[in-house]
Structure formats: structure tokens, C-alpha cells
MILUMKE-88412 format. One line per field, with one value per residue (C-alpha): residue number from 1; x, y, z. Coordinates in nm, 3 decimals, decimal comma. Layout:
pos: [NUM/...]
c1: [X/...]
c2: [Y/...]
c3: [Z/...]
//
This chain:
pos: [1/2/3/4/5/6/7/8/9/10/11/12/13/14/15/16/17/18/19/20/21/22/23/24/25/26/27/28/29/30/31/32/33/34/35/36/37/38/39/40/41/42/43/44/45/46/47/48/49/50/51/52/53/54/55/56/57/58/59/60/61/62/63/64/65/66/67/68/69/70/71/72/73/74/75/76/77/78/79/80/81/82/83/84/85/86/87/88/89/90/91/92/93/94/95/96/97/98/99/100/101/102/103/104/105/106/107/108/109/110/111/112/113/114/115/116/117/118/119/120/121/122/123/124/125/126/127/128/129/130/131/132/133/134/135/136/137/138/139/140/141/142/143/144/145/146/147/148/149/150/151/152/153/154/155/156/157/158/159/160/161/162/163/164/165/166/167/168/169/170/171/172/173/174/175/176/177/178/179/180/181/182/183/184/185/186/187/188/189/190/191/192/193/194/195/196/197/198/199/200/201/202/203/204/205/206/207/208/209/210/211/212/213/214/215/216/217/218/219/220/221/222/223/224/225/226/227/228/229/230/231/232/233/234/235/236/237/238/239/240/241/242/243/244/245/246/247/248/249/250/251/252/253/254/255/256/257/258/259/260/261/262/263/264/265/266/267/268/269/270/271/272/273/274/275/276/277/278/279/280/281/282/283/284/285/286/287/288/289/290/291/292/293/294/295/296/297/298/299/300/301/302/303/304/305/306/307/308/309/310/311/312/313/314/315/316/317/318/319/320/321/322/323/324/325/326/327/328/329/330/331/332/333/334/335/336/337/338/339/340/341/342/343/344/345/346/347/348/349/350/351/352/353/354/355/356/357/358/359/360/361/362/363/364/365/366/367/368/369/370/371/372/373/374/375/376/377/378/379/380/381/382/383/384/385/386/387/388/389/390/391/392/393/394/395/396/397/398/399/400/401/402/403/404/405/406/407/408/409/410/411/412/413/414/415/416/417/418/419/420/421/422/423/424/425/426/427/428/429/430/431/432/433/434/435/436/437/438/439/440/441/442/443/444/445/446/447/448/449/450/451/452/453/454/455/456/457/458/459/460/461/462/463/464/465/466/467/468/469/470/471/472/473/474/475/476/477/478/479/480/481/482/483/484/485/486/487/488/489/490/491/492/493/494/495/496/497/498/499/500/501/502/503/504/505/506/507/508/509/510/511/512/513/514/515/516/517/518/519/520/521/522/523/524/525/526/527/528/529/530/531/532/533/534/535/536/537/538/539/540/541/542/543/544/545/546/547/548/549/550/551/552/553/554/555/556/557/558/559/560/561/562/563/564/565/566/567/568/569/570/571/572/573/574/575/576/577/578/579/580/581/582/583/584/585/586/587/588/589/590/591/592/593/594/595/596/597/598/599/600/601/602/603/604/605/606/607/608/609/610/611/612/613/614/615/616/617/618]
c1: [-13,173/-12,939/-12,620/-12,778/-12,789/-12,331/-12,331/-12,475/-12,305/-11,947/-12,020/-12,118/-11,809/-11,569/-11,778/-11,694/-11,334/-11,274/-11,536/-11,282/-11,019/-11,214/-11,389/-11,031/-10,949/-11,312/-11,256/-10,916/-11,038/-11,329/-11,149/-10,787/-10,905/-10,567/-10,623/-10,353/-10,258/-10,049/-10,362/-10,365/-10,033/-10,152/-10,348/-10,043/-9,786/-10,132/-10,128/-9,778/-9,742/-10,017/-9,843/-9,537/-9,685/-9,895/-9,532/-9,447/-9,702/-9,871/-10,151/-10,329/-10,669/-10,510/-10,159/-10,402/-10,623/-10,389/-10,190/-10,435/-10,549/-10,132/-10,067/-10,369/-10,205/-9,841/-9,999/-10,179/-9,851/-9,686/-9,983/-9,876/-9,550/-9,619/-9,877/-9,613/-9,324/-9,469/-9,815/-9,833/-9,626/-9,892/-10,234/-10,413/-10,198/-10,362/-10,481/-10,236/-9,958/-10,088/-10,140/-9,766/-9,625/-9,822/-9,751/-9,359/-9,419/-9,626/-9,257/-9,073/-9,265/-9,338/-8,979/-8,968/-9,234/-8,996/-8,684/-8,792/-9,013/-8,884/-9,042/-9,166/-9,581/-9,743/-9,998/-10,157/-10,273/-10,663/-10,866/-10,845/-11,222/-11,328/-11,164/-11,470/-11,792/-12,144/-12,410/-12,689/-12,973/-12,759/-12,478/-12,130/-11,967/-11,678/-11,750/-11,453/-11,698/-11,981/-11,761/-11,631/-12,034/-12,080/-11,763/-11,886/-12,150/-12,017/-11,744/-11,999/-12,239/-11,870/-11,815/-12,138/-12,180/-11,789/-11,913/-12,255/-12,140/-11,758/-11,581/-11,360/-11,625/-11,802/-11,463/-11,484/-11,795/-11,732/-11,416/-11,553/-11,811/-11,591/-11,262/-11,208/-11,481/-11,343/-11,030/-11,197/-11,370/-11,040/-11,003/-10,650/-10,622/-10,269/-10,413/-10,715/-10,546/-10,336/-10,602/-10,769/-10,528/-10,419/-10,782/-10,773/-10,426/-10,595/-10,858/-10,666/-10,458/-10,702/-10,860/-10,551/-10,478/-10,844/-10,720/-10,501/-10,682/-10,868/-10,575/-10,209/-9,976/-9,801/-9,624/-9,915/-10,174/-10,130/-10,175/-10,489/-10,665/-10,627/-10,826/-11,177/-11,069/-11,077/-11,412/-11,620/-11,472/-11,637/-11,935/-12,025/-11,970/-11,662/-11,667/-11,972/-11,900/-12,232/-12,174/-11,875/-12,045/-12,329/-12,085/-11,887/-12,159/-12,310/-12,010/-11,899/-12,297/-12,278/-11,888/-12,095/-12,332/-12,165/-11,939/-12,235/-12,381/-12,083/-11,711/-11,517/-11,628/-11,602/-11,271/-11,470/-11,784/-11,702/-11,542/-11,861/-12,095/-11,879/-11,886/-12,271/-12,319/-12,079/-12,309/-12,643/-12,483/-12,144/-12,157/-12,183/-12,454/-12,499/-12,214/-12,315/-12,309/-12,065/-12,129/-11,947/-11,613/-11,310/-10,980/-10,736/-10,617/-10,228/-10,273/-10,388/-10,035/-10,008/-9,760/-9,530/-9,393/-9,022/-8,744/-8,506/-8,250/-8,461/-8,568/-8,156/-8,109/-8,399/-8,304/-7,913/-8,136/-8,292/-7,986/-7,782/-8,081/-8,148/-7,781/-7,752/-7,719/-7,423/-7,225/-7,450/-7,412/-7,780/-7,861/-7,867/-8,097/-8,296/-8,320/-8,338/-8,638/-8,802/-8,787/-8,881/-9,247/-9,284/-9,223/-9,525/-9,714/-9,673/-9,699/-10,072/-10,119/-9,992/-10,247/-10,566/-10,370/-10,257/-10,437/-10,770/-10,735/-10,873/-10,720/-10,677/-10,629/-10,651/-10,447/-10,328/-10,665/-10,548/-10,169/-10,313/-10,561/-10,281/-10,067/-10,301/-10,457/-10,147/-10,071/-10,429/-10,389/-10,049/-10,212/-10,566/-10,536/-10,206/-10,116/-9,827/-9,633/-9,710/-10,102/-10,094/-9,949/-10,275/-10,474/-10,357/-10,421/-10,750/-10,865/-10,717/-10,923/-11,233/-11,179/-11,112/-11,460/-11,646/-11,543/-11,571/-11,948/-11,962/-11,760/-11,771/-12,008/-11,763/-11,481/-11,247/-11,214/-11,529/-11,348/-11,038/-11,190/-11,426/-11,103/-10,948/-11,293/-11,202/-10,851/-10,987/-11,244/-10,982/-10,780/-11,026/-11,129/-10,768/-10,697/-10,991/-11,081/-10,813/-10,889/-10,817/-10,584/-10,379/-10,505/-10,174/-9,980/-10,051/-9,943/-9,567/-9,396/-9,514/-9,208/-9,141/-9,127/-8,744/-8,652/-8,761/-8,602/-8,269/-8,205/-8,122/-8,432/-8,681/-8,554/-8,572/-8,916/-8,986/-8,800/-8,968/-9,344/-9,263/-9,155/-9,429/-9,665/-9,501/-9,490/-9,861/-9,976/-9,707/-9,858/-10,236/-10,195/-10,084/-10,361/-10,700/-10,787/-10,577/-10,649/-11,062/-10,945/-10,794/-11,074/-11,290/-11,065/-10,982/-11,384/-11,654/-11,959/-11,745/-11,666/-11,996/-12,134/-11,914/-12,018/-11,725/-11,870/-11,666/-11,801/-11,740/-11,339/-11,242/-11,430/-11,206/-10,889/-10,931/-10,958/-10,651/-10,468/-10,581/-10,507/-10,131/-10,135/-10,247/-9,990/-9,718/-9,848/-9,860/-9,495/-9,370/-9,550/-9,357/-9,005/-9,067/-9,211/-9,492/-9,790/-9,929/-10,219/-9,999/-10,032/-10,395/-10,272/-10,277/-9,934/-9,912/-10,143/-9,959/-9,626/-9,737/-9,848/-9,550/-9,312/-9,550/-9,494/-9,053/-9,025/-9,298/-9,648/-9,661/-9,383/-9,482/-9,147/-9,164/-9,333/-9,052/-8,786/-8,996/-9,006/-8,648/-8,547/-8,805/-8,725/-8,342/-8,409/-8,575/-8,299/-8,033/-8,250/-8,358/-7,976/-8,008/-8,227/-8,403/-8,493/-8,851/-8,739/-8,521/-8,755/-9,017/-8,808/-8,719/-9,078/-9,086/-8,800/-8,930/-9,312/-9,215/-8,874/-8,949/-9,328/-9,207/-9,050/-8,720/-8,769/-8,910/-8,696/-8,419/-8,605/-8,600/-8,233/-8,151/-8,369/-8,047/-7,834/-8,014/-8,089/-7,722/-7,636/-7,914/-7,751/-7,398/-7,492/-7,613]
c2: [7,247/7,125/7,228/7,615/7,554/7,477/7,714/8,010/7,883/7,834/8,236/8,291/8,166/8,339/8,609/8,579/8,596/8,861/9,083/9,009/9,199/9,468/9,498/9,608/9,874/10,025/10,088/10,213/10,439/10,545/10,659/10,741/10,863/10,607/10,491/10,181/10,012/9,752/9,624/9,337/9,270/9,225/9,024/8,781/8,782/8,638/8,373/8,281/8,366/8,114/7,851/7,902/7,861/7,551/7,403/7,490/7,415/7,112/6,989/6,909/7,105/7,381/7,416/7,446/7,763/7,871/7,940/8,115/8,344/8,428/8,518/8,753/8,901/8,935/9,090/9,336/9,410/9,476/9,784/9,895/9,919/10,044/10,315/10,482/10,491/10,546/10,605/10,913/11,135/11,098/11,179/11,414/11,444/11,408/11,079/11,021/11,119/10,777/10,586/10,607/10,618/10,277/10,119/10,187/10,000/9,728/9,669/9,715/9,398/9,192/9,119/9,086/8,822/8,666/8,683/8,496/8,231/8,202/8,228/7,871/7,866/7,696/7,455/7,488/7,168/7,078/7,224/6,959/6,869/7,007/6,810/6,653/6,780/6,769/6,617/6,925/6,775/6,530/6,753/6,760/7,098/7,127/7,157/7,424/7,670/7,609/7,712/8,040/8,122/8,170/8,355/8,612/8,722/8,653/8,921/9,173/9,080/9,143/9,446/9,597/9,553/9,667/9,979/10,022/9,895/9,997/10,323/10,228/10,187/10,529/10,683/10,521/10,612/10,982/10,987/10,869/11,103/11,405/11,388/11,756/11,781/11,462/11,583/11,934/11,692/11,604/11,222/11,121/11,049/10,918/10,640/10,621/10,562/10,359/10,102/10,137/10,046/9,734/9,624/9,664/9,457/9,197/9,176/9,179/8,900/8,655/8,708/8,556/8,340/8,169/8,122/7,885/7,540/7,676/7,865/7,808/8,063/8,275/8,608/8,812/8,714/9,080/9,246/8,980/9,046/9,470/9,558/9,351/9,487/9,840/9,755/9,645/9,900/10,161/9,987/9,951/10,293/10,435/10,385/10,156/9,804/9,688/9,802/9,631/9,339/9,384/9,427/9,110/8,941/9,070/9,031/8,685/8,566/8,750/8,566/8,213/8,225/8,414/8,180/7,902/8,156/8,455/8,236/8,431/8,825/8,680/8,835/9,199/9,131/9,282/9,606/9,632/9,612/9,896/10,130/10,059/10,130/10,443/10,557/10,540/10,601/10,754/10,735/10,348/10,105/10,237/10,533/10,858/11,184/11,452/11,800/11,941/11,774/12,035/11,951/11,925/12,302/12,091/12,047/12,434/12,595/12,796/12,652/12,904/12,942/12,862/13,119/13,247/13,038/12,706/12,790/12,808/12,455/12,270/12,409/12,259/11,924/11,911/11,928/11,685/11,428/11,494/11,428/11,095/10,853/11,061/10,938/10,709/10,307/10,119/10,074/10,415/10,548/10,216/10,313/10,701/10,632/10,433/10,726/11,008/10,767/10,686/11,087/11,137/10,894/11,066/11,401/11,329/11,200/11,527/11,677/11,516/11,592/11,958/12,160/11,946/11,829/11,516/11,211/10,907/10,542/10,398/10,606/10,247/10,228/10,511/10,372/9,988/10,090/10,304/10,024/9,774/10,010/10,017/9,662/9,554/9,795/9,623/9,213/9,322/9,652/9,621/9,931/10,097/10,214/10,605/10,554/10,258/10,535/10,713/10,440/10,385/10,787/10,753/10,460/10,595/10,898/10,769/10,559/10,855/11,046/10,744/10,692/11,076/11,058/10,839/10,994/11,351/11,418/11,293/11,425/11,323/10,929/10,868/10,956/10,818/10,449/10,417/10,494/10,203/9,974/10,120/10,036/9,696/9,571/9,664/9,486/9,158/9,204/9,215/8,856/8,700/8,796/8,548/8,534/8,966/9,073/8,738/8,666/8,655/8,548/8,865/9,020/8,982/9,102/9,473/9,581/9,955/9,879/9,889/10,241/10,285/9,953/10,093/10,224/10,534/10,618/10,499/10,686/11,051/10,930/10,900/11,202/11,395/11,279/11,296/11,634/11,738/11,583/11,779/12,113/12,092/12,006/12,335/12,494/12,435/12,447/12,838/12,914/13,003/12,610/12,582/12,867/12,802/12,397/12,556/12,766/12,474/12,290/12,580/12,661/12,451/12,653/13,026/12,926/12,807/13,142/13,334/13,114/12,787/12,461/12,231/11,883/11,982/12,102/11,820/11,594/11,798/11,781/11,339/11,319/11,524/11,324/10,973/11,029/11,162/10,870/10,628/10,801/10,681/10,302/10,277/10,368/10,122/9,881/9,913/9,968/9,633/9,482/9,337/9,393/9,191/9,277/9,432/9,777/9,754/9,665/9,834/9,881/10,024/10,315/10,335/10,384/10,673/10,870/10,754/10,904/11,206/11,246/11,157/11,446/11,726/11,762/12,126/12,190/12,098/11,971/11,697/11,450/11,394/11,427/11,196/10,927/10,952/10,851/10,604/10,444/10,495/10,345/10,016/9,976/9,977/9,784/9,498/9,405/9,301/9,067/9,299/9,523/9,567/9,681/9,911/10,071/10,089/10,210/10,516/10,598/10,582/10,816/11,090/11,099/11,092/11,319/11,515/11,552/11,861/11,586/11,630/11,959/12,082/11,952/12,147/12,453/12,495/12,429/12,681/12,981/13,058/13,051/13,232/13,514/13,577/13,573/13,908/14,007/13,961/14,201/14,466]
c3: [9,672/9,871/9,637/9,683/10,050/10,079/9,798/9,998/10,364/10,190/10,084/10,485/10,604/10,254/10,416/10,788/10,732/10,456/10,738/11,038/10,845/10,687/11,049/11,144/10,897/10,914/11,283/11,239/10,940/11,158/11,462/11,264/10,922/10,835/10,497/10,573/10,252/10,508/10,667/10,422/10,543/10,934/10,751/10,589/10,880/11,108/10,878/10,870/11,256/11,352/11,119/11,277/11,628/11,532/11,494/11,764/12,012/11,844/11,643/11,942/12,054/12,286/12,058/11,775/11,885/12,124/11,833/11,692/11,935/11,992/11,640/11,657/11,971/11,818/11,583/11,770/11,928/11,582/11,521/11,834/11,788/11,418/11,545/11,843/11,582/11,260/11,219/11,499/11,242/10,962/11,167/10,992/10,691/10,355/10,220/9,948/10,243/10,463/10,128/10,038/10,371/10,455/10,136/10,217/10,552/10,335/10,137/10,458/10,660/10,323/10,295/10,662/10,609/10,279/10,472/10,805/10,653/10,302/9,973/9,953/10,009/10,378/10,397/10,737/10,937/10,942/11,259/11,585/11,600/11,268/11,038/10,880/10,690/10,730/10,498/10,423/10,202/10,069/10,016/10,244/10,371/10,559/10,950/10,948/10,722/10,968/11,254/11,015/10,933/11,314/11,341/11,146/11,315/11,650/11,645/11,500/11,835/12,078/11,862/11,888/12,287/12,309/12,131/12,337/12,672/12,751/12,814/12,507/12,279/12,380/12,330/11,947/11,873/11,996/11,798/11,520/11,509/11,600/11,657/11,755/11,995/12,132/12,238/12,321/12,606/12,769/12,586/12,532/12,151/12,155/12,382/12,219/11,853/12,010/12,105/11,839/11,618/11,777/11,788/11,403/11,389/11,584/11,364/11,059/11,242/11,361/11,005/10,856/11,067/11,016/10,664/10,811/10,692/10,407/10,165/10,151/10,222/9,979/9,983/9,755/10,030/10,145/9,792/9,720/9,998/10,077/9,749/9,851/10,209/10,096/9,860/10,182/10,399/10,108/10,049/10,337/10,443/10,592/10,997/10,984/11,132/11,033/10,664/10,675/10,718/10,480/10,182/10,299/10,279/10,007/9,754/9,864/9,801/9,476/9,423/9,534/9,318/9,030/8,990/8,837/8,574/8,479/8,607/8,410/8,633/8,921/9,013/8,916/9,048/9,369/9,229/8,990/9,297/9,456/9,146/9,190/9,530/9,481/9,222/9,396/9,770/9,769/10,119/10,136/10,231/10,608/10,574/10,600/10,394/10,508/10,374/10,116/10,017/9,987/9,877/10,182/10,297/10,276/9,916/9,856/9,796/9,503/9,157/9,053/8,699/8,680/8,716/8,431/8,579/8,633/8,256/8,158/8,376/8,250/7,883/7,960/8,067/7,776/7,554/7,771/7,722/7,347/7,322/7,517/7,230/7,131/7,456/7,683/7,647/7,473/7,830/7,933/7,676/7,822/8,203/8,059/7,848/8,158/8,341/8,125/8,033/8,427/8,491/8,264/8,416/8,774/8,643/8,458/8,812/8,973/8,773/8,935/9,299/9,290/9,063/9,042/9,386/9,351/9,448/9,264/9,401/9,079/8,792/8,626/8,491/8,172/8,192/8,142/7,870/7,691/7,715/7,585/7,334/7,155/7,188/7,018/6,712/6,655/6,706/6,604/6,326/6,244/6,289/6,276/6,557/6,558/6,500/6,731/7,038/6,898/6,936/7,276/7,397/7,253/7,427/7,751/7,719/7,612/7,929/8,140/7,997/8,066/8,418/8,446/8,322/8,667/8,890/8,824/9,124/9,424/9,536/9,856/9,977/9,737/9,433/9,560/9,623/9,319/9,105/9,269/9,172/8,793/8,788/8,903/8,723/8,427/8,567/8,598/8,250/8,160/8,300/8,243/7,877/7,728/7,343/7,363/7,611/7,622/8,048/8,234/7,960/7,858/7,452/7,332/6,997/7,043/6,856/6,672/6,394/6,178/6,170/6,519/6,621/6,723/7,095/7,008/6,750/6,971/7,255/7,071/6,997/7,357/7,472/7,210/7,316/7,673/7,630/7,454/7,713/8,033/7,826/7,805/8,160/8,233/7,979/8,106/8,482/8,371/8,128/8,240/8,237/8,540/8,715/8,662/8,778/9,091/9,173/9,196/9,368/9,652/9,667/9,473/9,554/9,533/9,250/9,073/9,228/8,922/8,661/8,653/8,634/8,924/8,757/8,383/8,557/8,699/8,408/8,137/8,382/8,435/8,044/7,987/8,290/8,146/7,771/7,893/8,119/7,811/7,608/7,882/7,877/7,501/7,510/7,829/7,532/7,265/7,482/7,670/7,370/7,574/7,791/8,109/8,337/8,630/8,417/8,592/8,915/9,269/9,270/8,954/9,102/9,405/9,235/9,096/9,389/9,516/9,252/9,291/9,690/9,637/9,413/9,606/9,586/9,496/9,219/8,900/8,839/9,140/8,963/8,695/8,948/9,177/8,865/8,825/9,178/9,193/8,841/8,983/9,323/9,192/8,904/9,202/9,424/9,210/9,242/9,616/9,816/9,957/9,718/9,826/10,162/10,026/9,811/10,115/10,349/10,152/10,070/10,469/10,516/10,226/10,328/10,671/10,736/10,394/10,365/10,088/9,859/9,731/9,539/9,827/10,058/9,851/9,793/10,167/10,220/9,938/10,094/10,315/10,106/9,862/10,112/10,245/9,847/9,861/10,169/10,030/9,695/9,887]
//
């Protein structure tokens, strides 16, 4: 009995802290509608900053919390100064906009983090007076988790009477429950954001730096910590404090006691309980329903079919890259062939976001189980390479119907977060399911086999599928598929009214995205030779809406010149130190300065001249 007892208070106080932070990024969601991918990094540089003071200021009772309490507040001060400069430009714009623009600042501060304190990992110092443990029917916990279990509940308490009984939390709650009658009412939102947000960064702050005696810290705390952040902020309901702590408490009892009967999902168990709560209430445990969810009016603009003279450019492309191997070095066709399989990656993605209008946190899901689709008909069928890029589109799509079958009924931040709890528990089954997938070791010796072995074969291969694979998303986006997918997208009910089916749409549209997006993994497999589970990963999803947003949301060409300056920009990067804020801060500068992308970006800098050319003819 008394093992059940520590068992269920060491999942209080796992629970207490992972609630502190999502606590944070529910209110700021809430009152911002910021979906901030660099929460989890508030979270990391609390950690380190409390370490850092602790040095500074002593072991002893007051250097100890003191230093605690300060690295909350510098990082409080940090969302500040992030909100006023960054975040202000962003309000309002569409989710994937914030996504990318705070996973750029995510890059940006992570190598902040590497380059002040180093890449080597921190043990913190035990907590002055709660060093030692307590005997519970005969068994001992640590006195630091009793103090976290009362934590918990504690800053829910200050939270709720801060909401019920101050003129900031009235403004919150009225925010949060309209924004535009809010500021209709004469309350200053700039002000208001502003405070909300640092309340968040504290949060996020003192969350980490709780961690302080009970984890060591590493530079992937950030990355480890924002996907169970985002899963309680969902489950619990988006805005809803109490949710927020519900779910924490909730998936760290189910993590507790998991971990005695099913160890090896306990690093999906909490993205399984989302996809079930999802399912049942897409509004979250104590969230609640909004009316009908409509693609943002941002994300309405029409595609246009390509001129005669983009036709006679992309045509002179095409024949400069089927002609590479002719002239190009074995490393060329290398970097070329990375790009053209990430540029169908993003643009299977582009299909979900522009035409379908749905948006998708967690496209790695089809790209992982295209990539390890291939690599198990190889090990497992022996296959052949051509029927093993089969094998990997077909598992990709089958994946895609079957998380369709779930999905198909929610749209908006619902649909964006239970993709993300797909991509992960892939992801967990990926690592833990050893004897298959190879855990983190992942497969090796995917190899083409000899008459594809040579640079320049294998890359026509990939040029030619590639091809093929753009041609027909341009190809449906322009038939009646497309213009029935943007119907539904523009006007669900309008257009169920003349006799299109919205969930059978955007079901037939995820299938098509994740068997092109399977397609793309299968071939990163076989031109790396290899497969790990960071095909499943967050960042792997994030990437592509990234690529996606670089090249413009609404030209169907973006997303391969997107890929190309991303694939480009990391190849360069990778070279210097600092290559992760490199690659952030220009995410930072294009969704920012250049919310059009580069195409776009272009497009509008051409319209002159191509109107004083008109002018100039006449």
C-alpha cells in the first residue's frame, strides 16, 4: 500500500511542475490566441538562470530560493521584452504564422542558451531544508516532491483569486472571452498582452527552475518539455487554467502508474489520452465549444494557374535539373536531391494549408511512416527498392485514412493539436518498439540497390518521382477536386447546402497529402541509407510549415522554393557555430518582414515593373 501511496504523490508533484508551465501558455493562449512553440524554452533558460544564480548567491536558504524566485523574474522580463519587439507584429495572424515565427525565436534563444552556458549538462544543488525524505507506510519520498505536490495546487488557488478578485484578472477573463468586445470597452490590449505574457514567462520560468534538484540540465529540455505542454494545454481545454491542471494531473498519474504494468508506452501515453479526449471532447476536459470552425479569411486567397512564361521558366528548370549529372560535382546531385524530396514534403503540406485549409502540427507522422515503410520492406520483405518506395506510400496513406477516420470532424487548433498527438505517439512507438524499428539506434543499410547505387541514377529517380508528385497536387488543386476542397474550406455549411461533403474533402485531401508525404520519407531513406525516429519528431513537422511560410503561403510554387532555401540555409549554416541561430533568425525575418514568403515577396516587387513595361508598350 504504501509503494501506491509515493507512487501516486511522486505523479502529484511530476504533476505540479509540468502544470506551472502549461498554466503559462494556457493563459497566454487564452488572452493572446499565441500558439508559442518557445514557451518550452522560458521553460529551459529558468532552469539554467536559477543555476547560474544559485552560484552566485549561495547554497544557503535565502541564495537558494532567492534564486529561484529571480530567474522566474528575468524571465518574465525576457517575455516582455520578446512580446514589445516581436510578438506584437504576429497578433492575430494565422496559427501556422505564430507557430513558425516562435519556433524561429525558439532557435534564436536556444543557442543563446548553448553559447552563454555551454553545451556541457548542470546538476543543480539539493533544496536548503529539503534535502531529505519522508517514510509513508514504510516507504521514503523525497521531502522536495512533498513541497512540489503543494505547489501545484497552490498557484492554481493565487491564480484563481487573481482572476476573481483583481482588475487584471477581470481584464483576462473578459479578454479571453472576447477580445473584440474587450477593446470595444476602452481596455488597453497592448498593456494587457503585455502582462499577460510575462505572467506566462514567469510561469514557464519558475516551472523550470523547480526542476532544478530533480533533472539535470541539458539543451533539449525545451523540445522535451513543449509537446506534453501543448498536450495539457489541449486537454484540458484551451484558456482553462483548471483544465490545465486536470490533464497534468491526469497524465502524470496515468505516466506513475503506467510505468508498473505497460513501461515501454509510457512516453505515448500522454499523446494517446489526448487523441482520446480529442475524440470524445474536442473542446478539452473543461474547454469550451466555439461554433463553427472556418478556415482563417488570411488563408482564403485564390491559386492561380501559372503564366506562359512561368510555364517556359519552370520548363528551362526542369531541363537544367534533369541535366545536372551532366555538369554538377556527386555532391550537388546530393544537396539537389535533398531539396527536390523536402520540396515535396512541404508542398503535400501546402496542400492541407491552402486549398484544404486545415492546419497540421504534426505532418512527420506520413514522412516518418514513409520513411520507415520503406526501410522495413528492405530488413523485413526484402524488397526491392522501387516496390519498397511503394510500400512506404502505402503505409503512409493507410496512416493518413486512419487518422482521417478520427479526425475528419475538427477543423482549426483541434485538428492542428491532435495531429501533433499522431505524429507523437508515432514517434513513441518508433523508439520504444526496439526488435522493429531499431529504438534510437534506429535501421541502417537501406541502400538502392546496384544500378541505382550511383549518384547520378538515383538522383533522376528522385527528380523523376518528385516531379511526378508536384505535377499532381498542380494538377488536382485545378481539377474539380480542388475547387470542391476549396469550397469547403471557404464555406463548410454553403457548401454542404449544394451537395459536397466537407468531411469526405478534407478526408480524401489528408490521404493524398500523407501518401505524397510517405513517398518523400521513403526516398530521404534510401538517399541517407538509414532511418532514426527524428522523422516523427516535432521539428520535423515544424520544418515543414516552415519551408511552406519561406517560399508563400498562397502560390503553389512556394513550397518547393520554400524547401530549397531552407534545405540551402541549413547546408550553409551547419558550417558555423551558430547555425541554429542562423536558421531561426531568418524564419524571424521572412514570417515577420515578408509574411507573403519569398514568391510573394517578389511577386509584389515585380507588379511595378511589370506595369510601366504595359505602360512603356502602349
Amino acid at each position: 500500500m504504501g509503494f501506491y501511496l509515493v507512487q501516486f504523490l511522486t505523479g502529484l508533484a511530476s504533476a505540479s511542475s509540468l502544470f506551472l508551465t502549461a498554466a503559462g501558455l494556457t493563459l497566454v493562449f487564452g488572452v493572446t490566441r499565441i500558439v508559442n512553440f518557445a514557451h518550452g524554452t522560458f521553460y529551459m533558460l529558468g532552469a539554467y538562470f536559477a543555476w547560474a544564480l544559485v552560484m552566485a548567491l549561495g547554497t544557503g536558504p535565502l541564495g537558494y530560493w532567492g534564486a529561484l524566485v529571480l530567474a522566474a523574474l528575468a524571465v518574465a522580463l525576457l517575455g516582455v521584452l520578446v512580446e514589445v519587439v516581436l510578438l506584437r507584429r504576429i497578433y492575430g495572424a494565422p496559427e501556422i504564422f505564430q507557430l513558425a515565427t516562435t519556433f524561429g525565436l525558439a532557435l534564436v534563444l536556444a543557442d543563446g542558451v548553448r553559447f552563454v552556458f555551454g553545451p556541457a549538462d548542470r546538476l543543480g544543488p539539493r533544496p536548503p531544508g529539503l534535502e531529505g525524505a519522508v517514510v509513508l507506510l514504510g516507504e521514503p519520498i523525497p521531502t522536495y516532491d512533498l513541497f512540489l505536490v503543494a505547489v501545484g495546487p497552490l498557484v492554481l488557488l493565487l491564480l484563481w483569486l487573481l482572476s476573481r478578485h483583481t482588475r487584471l484578472g477581470i481584464l483576462i477573463r473578459a479578454a479571453a472571452e472576447d477580445r473584440e468586445m474587450a477593446a470595444a470597452l476602452g481596455v488597453d490590449e497592448r498593456r494587457l498582452f503585455t502582462a499577460v505574457f510575462a505572467l506566462g514567462a514567469f510561469l514557464a520560468g519558475l516551472g523550470g527552475a523547480l526542476q532544478l534538484p530533480r533533472e539535470t540540465l541539458h539543451l533539449e529540455m525545451d523540445l522535451e518539455v513543449i509537446a506534453e505542454v501543448f498536450v495539457v494545454t489541449v486537454m484540458g481545454g484551451m484558456g482553462s487554467v483548471p483544465g490545465a491542471f486536470l490533464a497534468a494531473v491526469l497524465i502524470r498519474e496515468l505516466e506513475a502508474f503506467g510505468i508498473l504494468l505497460l513501461p515501454r508506452i509510457t512516453l505515448v501515453l500522454a499523446f494517446l489520452l489526448l487523441a482520446a479526449v480529442l475524440v470524445v471532447r474536442p473542446q478539452g476536459l473543461l474547454g469550451e465549444r466555439e461554433g463553427e470552425v472556418r478556415a482563417d479569411p488570411r488563408l482564403l486567397r485564390p491559386l492561380t494557374p501559372m503564366t506562359a512564361p512561368t510555364r517556359f521558366l519552370v520548363l528551362l528548370l526542369l531541363l537544367a535539373l534533369a541535366l545536372l549529372p551532366l555538369y554538377a560535382p556527386p555532391y550537388a546531385l546530393i544537396l539537389t536531391g535533398d531539396i527536390a524530396v523536402f520540396a515535396l514534403y512541404a508542398a503535400s503540406l501546402h496542400l492541407l494549408l491552402a486549398p484544404a485549409g486545415l492546419v497540421s502540427f504534426g505532418h512527420a507522422a506520413y514522412f516518418g511512416l514513409g520513411a520507415y515503410g520503406a526501410a522495413l520492406a528492405v530488413q523485413l520483405g526484402g524488397f526491392a527498392t522501387l516496390p519498397a518506395l511503394a510500400a512506404g506510400l502505402l503505409l503512409a496513406a493507410v496512416g493518413a485514412l486512419l487518422f482521417g477516420a478520427v479526425a475528419r470532424r475538427l477543423a482549426g487548433v483541434d485538428f492542428a493539436m491532435l495531429s501533433l498527438a499522431f505524429a507523437a505517439i508515432l514517434w513513441g512507438v518508433a523508439v520504444q518498439w526496439d526488435e522493429v524499428t531499431g529504438g534510437d539506434d534506429g535501421l541502417l543499410g537501406i541502400w538502392p540497390e546496384a544500378w541505382l547505387s550511383a549518384p547520378a541514377a538515383w538522383y533522376g529517380l528522385t527528380l523523376l518521382l518528385v516531379v511526378a508528385g508536384l505535377a499532381l497536387l498542380r494538377l488536382l488543386v485545378f481539377a474539380p477536386f480542388g475547387l470542391a476542397l476549396r469550397a469547403v474550406r471557404d464555406h463548410p455549411r454553403r457548401a454542404a447546402t449544394l451537395g459536397l461533403h466537407p468531411e469526405r474533402q478534407r478526408w480524401a485531401a489528408l490521404v493524398v497529402a500523407g501518401a505524397l508525404a510517405g513517398l518523400a520519407g521513403a526516398l530521404q531513406t534510401f538517399a541517407k541509407g538509414s532511418v532514426f525516429p527524428d522523422v516523427l519528431a516535432i521539428p520535423r513537422s515544424v520544418e515543414g510549415l516552415v519551408a511552406v511560410l519561406l517560399g508563400g503561403l498562397h502560390q503553389l510554387g512556394g513550397p518547393v522554393v520554400g524547401a530549397a532555401a531552407f534545405v540551402l540555409l541549413e547546408d550553409w549554416a551547419a558550417r558555423l557555430p551558430w547555425w541554429r541561430a542562423v536558421v531561426g533568425g531568418t524564419v524571424l525575418v521572412v514570417t515577420v518582414l515578408m509574411p507573403e514568403g519569398l514568391m510573394g515577396t517578389l511577386a509584389r516587387l515585380g507588379r511595378p515593373l511589370v506595369r510601366l513595361a504595359r505602360e512603356g508598350r502602349r
